[in-house]
C-alpha positions, -999 to +999 in steps of 0.1 A: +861+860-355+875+863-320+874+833-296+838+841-279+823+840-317+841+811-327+826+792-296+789+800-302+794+796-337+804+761-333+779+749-307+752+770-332+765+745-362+766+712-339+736+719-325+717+725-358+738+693-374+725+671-349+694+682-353+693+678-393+703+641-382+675+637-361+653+649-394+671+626-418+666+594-401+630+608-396+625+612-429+638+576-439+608+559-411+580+586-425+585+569-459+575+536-452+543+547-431+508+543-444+475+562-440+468+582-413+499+573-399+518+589-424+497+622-423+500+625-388+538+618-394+541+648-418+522+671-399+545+664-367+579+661-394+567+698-405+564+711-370+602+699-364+617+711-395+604+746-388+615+742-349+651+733-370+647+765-393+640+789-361+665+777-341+687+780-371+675+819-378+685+825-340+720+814-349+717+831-377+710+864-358+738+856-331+766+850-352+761+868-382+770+834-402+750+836-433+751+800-438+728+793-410+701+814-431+713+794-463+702+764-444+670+778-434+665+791-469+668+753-479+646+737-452+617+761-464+611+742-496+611+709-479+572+715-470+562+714-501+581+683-514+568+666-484+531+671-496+544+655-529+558+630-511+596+636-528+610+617-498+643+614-517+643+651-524+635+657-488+667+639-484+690+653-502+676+692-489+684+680-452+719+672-467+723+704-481+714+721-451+738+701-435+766+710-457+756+749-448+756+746-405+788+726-414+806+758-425+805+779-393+813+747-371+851+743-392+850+782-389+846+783-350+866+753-350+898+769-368+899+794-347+897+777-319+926+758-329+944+787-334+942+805-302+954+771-285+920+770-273+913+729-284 
């Protein structure tokens, strides 16, 4: 990975961890809704995590970092626990996709490091 990779590999991975943060303290409000509150909620916490998983494919494409698709891979089975409403299990699949866009971020970062370059 040269220096131009390892820069838009690590803003790919920050920019997708933040947003995995965004959906996990979501995901902890959703839970305690009620009603049509709460179906409204899913619908718009679907809409997000599939805004996550494209922008995740695009980094995907740009880098060539597998673990960006990984992620994706893992987000896509988050609908479906949603309509079950596994809130825990929707947890624990953002952390997982975290733990993937984590990968590319210490990747970009390393060599970063190494060409003096931070």
């Amino acid at each position: 990975m040269n220096p131009k990779e390892a820069i838009q590999s690590y803003l790919f991975a920050e920019r997708a961890k933040t947003n995995l943060i965004t959906l996990s303290q979501m995901i902890t409000v959703l839970s305690d809704l009620k009603g049509a509150e709460k179906s409204g909620a899913k619908r718009m916490f679907k809409l997000l995590v599939n805004a996550v998983a494209q922008d995740l494919t695009f980094a995907e494409k740009t880098t060539g970092s597998k673990e960006f698709l990984d992620a994706v891979k893992i987000l896509d089975g988050i609908e479906s626990m949603l309509d079950n409403d596994e809130f825990d299990d929707v947890s624990r699949a953002i952390g997982n996709a975290m733990t993937q866009a984590t990968t590319p971020a210490q990747q970009g970062w390393q060599v970063l490091s190494e060409n003096e370059l931070v």
